[in-house]
FITIVEX-21693 format. One record per residue: residue number from 1; residue in one letter; y, z, x of N, C-alpha, C, CB in turn. Coordinates in steps of 0.1 Angstrom, whole numbers, plus 5000, padded with zeros to 4 digits. Last residue first. Glycine has a CB too. Example, Ala and Ser with C-alpha at 12.3 -4.5 7.8 and 13.67 -1.06 7.14 Angstrom:
BEGIN
 num residuo  n_y  n_z  n_x ca_y ca_z ca_x  c_y  c_z  c_x cb_y cb_z cb_x
   2       S 4978 5071 5128 4989 5071 5137 5000 5079 5129 4994 5057 5141
   1       A 4943 5078 5132 4955 5078 5123 4967 5078 5132 4955 5090 5113
//
This chain:
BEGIN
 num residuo  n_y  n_z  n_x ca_y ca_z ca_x  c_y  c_z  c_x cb_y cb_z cb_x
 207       X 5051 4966 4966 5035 4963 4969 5027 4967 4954 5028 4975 4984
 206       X 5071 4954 4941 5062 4963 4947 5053 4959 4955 5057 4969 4940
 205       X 5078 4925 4925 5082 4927 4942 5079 4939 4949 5097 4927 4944
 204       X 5068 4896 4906 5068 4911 4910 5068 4910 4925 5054 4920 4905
 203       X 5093 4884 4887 5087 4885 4899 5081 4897 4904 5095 4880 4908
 202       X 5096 4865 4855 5093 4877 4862 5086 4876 4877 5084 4886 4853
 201       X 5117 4847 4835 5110 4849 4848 5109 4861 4853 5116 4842 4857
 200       X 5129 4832 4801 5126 4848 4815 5118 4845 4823 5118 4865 4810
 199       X 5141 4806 4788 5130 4820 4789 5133 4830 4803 5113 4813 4791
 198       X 5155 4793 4756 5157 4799 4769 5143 4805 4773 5170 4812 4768
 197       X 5139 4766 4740 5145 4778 4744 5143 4785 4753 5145 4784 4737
 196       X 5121 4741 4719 5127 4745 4735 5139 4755 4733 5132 4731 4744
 195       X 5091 4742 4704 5103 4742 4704 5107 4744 4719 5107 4752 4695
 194       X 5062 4746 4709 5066 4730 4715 5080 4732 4716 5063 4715 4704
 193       X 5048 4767 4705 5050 4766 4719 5060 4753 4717 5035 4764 4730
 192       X 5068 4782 4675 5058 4769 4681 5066 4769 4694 5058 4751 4671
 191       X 5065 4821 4673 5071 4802 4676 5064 4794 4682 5084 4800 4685
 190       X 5068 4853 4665 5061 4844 4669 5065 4824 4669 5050 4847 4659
 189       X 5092 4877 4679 5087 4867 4669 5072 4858 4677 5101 4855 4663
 188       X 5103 4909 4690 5092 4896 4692 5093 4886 4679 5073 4901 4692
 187       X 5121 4932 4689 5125 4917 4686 5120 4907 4687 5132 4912 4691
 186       X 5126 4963 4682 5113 4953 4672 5119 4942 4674 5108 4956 4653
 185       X 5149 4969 4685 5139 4975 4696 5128 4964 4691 5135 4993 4695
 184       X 5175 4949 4677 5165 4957 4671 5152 4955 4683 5162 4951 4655
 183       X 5190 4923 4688 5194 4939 4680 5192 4949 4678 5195 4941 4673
 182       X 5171 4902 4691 5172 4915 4700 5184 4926 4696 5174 4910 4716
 181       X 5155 4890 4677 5161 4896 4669 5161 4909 4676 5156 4895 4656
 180       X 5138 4878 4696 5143 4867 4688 5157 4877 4686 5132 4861 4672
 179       X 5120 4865 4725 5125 4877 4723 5136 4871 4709 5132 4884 4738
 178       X 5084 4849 4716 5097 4850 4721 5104 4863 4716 5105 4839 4717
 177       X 5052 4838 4721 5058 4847 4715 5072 4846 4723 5050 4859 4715
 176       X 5034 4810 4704 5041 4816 4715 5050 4828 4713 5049 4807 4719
 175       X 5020 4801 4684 5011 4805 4693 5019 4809 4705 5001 4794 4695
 174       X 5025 4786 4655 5033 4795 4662 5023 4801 4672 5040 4806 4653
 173       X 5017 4769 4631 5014 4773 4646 5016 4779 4662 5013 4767 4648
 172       X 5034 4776 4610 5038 4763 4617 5028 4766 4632 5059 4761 4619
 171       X 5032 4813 4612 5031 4799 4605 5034 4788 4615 5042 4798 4591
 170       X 5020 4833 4621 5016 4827 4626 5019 4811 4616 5004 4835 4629
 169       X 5038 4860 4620 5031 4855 4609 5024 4843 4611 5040 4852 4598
 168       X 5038 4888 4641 5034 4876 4639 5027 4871 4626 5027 4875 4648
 167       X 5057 4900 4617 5054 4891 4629 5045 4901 4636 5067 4885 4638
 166       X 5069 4918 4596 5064 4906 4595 5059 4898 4603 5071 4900 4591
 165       X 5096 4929 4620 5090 4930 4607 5084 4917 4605 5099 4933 4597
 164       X 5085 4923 4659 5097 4927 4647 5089 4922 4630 5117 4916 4651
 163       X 5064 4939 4676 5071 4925 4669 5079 4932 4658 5059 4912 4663
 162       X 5060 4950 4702 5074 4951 4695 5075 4938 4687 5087 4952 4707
 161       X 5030 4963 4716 5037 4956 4715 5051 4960 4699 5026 4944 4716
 160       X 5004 4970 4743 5018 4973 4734 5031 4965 4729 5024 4982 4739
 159       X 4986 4953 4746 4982 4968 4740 4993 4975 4730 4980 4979 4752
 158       X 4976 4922 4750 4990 4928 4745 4979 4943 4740 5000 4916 4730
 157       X 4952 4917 4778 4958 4916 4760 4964 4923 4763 4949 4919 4744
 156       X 4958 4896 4805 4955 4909 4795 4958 4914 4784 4959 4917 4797
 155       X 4964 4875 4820 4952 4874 4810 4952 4890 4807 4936 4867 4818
 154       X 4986 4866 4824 4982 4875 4837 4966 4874 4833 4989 4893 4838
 153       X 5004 4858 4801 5003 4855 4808 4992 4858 4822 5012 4854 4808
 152       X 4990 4884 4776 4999 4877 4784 4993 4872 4793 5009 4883 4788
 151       X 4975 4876 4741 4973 4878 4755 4984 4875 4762 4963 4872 4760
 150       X 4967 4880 4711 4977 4875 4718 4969 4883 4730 4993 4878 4712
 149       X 4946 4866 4691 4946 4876 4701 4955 4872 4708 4934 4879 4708
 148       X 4956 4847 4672 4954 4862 4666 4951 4870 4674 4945 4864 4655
 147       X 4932 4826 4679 4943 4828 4673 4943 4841 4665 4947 4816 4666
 146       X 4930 4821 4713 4921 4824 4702 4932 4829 4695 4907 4834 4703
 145       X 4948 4805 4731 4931 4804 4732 4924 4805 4725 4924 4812 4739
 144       X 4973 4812 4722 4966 4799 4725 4953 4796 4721 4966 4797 4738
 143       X 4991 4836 4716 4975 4837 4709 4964 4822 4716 4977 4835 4688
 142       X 5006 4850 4748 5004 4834 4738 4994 4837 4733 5001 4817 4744
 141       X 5038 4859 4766 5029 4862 4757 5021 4848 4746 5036 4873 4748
 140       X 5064 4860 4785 5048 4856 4786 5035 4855 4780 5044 4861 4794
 139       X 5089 4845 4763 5085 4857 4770 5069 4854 4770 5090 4872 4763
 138       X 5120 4830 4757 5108 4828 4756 5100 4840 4768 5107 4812 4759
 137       X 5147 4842 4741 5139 4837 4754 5127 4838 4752 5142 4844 4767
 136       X 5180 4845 4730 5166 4839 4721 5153 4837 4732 5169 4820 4714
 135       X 5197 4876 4743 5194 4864 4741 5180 4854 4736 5199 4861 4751
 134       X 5203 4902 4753 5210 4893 4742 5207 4879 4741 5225 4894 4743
 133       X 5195 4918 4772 5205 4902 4777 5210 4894 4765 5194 4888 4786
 132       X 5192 4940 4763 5202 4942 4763 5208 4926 4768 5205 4954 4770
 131       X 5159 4932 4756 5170 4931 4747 5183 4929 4748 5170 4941 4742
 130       X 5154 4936 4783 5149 4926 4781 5160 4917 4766 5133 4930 4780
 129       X 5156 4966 4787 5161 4956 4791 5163 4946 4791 5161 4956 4797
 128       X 5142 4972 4760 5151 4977 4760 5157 4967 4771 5149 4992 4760
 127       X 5115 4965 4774 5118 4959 4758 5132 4962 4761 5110 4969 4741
 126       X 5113 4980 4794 5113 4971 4796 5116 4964 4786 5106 4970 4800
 125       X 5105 5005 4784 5120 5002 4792 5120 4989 4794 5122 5009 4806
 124       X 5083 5007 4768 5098 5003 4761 5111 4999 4765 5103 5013 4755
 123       X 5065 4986 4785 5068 4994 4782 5081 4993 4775 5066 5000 4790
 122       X 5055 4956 4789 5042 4968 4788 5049 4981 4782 5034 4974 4805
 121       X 5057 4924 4790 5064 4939 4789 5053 4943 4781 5080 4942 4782
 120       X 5066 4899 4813 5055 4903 4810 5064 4921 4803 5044 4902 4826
 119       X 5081 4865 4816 5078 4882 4815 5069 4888 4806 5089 4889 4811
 118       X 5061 4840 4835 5069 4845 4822 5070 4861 4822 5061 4840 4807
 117       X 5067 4844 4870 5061 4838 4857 5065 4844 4846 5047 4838 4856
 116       X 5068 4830 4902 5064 4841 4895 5061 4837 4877 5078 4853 4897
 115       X 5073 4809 4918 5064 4825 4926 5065 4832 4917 5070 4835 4938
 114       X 5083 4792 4907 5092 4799 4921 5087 4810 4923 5107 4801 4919
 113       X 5064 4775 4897 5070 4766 4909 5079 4778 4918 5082 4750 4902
 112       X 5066 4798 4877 5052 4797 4888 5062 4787 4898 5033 4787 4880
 111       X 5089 4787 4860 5086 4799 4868 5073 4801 4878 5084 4810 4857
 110       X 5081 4762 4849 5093 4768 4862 5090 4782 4865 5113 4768 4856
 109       X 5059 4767 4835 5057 4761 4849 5072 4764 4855 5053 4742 4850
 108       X 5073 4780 4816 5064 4793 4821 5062 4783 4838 5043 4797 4808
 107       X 5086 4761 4799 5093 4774 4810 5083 4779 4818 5099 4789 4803
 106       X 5068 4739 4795 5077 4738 4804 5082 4751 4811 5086 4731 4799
 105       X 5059 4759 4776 5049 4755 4788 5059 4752 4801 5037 4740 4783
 104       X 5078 4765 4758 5070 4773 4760 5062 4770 4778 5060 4773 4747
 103       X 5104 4736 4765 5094 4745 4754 5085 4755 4760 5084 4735 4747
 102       X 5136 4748 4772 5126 4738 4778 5115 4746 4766 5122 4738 4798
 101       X 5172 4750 4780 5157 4756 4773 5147 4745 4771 5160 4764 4756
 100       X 5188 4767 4808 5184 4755 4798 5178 4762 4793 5178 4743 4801
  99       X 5188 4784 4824 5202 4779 4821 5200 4769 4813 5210 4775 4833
  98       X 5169 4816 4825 5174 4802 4826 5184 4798 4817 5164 4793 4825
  97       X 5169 4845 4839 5170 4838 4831 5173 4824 4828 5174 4842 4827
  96       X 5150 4863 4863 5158 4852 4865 5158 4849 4848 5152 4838 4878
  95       X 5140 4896 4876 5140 4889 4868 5147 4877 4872 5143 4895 4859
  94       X 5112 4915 4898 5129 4907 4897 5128 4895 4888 5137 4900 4915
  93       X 5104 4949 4892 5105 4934 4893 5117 4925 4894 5100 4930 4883
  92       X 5106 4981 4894 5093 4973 4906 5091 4955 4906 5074 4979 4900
  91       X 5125 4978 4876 5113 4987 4873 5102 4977 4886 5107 4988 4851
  90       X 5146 4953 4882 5142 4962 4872 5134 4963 4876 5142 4961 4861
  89       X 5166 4930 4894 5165 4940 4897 5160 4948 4883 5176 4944 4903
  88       X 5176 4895 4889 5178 4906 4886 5168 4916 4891 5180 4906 4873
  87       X 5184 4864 4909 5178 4873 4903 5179 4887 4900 5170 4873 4907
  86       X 5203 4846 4919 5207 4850 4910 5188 4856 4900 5219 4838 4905
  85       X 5194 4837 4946 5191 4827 4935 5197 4831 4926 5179 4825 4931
  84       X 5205 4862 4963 5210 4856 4959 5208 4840 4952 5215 4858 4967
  83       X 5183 4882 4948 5198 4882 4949 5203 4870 4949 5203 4889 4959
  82       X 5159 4870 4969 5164 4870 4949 5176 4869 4944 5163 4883 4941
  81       X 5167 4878 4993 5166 4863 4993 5171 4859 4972 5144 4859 4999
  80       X 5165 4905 4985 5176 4898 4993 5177 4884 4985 5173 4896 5009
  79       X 5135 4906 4980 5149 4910 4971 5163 4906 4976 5150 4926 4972
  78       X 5130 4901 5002 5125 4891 4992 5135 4895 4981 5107 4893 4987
  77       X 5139 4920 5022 5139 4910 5025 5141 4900 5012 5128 4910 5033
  76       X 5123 4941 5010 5139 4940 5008 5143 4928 5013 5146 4951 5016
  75       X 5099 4935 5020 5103 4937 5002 5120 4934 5002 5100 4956 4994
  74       X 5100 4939 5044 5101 4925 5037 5100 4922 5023 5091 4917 5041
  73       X 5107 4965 5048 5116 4951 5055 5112 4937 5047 5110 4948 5074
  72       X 5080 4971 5040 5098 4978 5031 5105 4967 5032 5110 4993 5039
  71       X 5066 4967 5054 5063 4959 5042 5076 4963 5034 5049 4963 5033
  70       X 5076 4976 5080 5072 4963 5077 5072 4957 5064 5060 4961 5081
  69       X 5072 5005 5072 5084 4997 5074 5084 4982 5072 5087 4998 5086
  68       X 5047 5003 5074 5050 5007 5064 5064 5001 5057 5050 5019 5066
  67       X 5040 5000 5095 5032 4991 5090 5042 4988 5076 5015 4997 5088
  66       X 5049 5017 5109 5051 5010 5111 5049 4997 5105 5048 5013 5117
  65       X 5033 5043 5100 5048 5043 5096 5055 5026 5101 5056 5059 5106
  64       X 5011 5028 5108 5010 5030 5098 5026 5030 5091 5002 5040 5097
  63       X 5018 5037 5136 5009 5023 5131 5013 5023 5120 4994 5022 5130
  62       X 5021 5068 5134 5032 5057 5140 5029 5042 5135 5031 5057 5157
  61       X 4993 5074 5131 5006 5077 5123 5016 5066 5126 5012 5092 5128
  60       X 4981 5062 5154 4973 5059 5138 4990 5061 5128 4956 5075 5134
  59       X 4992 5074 5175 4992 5064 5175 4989 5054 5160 4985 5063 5186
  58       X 4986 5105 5165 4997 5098 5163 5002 5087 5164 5002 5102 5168
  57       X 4955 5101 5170 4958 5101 5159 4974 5097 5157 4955 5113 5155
  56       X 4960 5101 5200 4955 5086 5194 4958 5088 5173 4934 5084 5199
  55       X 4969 5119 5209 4978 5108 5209 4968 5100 5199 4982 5101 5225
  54       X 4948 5136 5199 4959 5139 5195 4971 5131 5196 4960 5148 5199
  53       X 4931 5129 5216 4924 5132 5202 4940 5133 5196 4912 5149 5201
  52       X 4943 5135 5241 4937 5124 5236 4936 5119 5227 4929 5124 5237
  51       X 4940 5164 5240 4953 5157 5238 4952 5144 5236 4961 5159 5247
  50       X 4913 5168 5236 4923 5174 5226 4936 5163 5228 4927 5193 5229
  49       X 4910 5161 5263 4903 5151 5251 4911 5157 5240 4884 5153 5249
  48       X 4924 5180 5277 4925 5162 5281 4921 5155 5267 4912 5155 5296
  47       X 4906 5201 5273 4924 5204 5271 4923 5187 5267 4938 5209 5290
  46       X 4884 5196 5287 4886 5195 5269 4899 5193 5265 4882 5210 5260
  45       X 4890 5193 5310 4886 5180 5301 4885 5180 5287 4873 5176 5304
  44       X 4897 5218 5314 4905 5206 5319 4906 5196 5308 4899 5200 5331
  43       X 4873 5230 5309 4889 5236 5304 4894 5224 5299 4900 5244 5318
  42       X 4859 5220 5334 4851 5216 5317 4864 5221 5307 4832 5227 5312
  41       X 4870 5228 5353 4871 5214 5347 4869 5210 5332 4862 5208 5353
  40       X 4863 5259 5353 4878 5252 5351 4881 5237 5348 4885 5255 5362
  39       X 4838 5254 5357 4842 5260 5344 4858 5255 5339 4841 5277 5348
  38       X 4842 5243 5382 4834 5238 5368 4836 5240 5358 4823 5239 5365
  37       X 4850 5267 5395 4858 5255 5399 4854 5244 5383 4851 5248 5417
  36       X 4833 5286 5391 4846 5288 5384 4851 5271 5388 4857 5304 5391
  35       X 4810 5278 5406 4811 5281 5390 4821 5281 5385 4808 5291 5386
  34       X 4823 5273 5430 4820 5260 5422 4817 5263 5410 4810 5251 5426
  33       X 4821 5307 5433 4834 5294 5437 4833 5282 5432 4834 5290 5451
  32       X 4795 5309 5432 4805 5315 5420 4817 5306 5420 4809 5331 5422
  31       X 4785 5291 5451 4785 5289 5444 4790 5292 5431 4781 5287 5447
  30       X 4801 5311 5473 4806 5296 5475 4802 5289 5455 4794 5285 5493
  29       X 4788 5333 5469 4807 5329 5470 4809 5316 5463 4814 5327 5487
  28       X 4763 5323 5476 4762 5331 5466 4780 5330 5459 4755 5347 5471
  27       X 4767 5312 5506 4761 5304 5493 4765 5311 5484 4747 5302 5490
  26       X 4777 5339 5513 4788 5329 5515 4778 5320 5503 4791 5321 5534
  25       X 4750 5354 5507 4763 5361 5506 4773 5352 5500 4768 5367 5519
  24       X 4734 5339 5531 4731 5343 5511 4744 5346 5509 4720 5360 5505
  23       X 4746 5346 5551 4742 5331 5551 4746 5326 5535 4724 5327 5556
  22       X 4741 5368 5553 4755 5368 5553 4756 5353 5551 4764 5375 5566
  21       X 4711 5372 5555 4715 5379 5545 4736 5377 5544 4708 5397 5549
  20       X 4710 5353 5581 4706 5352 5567 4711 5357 5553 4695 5357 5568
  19       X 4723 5379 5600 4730 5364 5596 4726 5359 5583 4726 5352 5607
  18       X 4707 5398 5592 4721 5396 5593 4724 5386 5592 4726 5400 5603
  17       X 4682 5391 5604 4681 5391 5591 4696 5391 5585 4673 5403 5588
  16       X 4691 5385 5630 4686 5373 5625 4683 5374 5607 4672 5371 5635
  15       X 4690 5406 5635 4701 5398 5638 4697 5389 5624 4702 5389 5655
  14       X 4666 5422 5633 4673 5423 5624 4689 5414 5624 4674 5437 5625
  13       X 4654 5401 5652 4650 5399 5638 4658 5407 5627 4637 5402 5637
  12       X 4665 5415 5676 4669 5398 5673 4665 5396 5656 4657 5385 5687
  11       X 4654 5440 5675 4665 5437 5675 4671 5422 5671 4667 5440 5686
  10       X 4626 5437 5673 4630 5444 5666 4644 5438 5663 4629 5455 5671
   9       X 4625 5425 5702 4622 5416 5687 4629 5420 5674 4606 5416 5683
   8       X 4635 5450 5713 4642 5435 5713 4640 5423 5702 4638 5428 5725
   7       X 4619 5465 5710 4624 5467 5705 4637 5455 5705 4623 5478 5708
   6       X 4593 5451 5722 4596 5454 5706 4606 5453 5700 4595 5465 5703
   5       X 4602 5451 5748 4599 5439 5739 4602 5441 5730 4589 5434 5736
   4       X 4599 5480 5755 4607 5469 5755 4617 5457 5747 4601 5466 5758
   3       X 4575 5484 5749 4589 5490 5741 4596 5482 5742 4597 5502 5745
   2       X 4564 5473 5771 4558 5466 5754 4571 5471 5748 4540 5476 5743
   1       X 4572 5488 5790 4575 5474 5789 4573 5468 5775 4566 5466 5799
//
């Protein structure tokens, strides 16, 4: 009878270890199964953030190409508008010559009342275009302040400059500079701000 038993306990406890040990098994599945399931998110989410990472930079690109446009559109815009006041086109500016002549000060205020101001020249190309208008104009340059430091308009001393022979001789108080003896690459003179003659207008239109 004790055999019996035993062997029944015997029996139910190896069940019973069976089931357990197939209990382990399925957890053990199940959680390699959520290992890979996780593994495969954490894939997911990087893939997601890369591409994320990757609209948003293009969104930065596009902004910018946008931005970019914008400022083309309204350069060209302002150049437009120039055109038709009858402004000229050169090296990142737009010029205007006037149709009167007024003294040194008077020109330089018409030019600010339209956004820009006496010309300004730094380089030969610019001497050279400035020459080919052939004409007496008054240009942004003045010793005013201190005599014998010419400075332009903007406040930067003259580094380079085209006076023609003898000039600046600074007689009669000549504290303005004009384009005189544009024949010759050398056409600055020096002239009393008070006389009245043509002048130049410069606009700058680069960013």
């Amino acid at each position: 009878m004790e055999t019996v038993i035993l062997h029944k306990l015997y029996d139910n406890g190896t069940s019973e270890r069976n089931q357990l040990q197939t209990s382990y098994n399925n957890l053990k599945t199940e959680q390699s199964q959520l290992q890979t399931s996780y593994n495969n998110l954490k894939t997911e989410q990087s893939q997601l953030q890369t591409r994320y990472n990757n609209l948003v930079e293009e969104k930065e690109q596009l902004q910018k190409r946008f931005d970019n446009l914008t400022t083309n559109s309204d350069n060209l815009q302002r150049k437009l508008q120039a055109y038709q006041q009858n402004w000229a086109a050169f090296n990142g500016s737009l010029f205007q010559v006037s149709s009167e002549k007024k003294s040194w000060q008077q020109s330089r205020q018409d030019c600010l009342q339209k956004g820009a101001d006496l010309m300004i020249i730094n380089s030969r190309g610019e001497q050279n275009f400035v020459n080919q208008l052939k004409m007496r104009l008054w240009i942004g340059l003045t010793d005013s302040e201190t005599e014998g430091t010419w400075k332009w308009v903007d406040g930067t001393r003259m580094t380079t400059s085209y006076w023609n022979s003898g000039e600046p001789n600074g007689g009669r108080n000549e504290n303005c500079g004009e384009i005189k003896t544009y024949d010759s690459e050398k056409s600055w003179n020096d002239e009393s701000c008070s006389n009245e003659k043509f002048w130049i207008c410069e606009k700058r239109v680069s960013p």
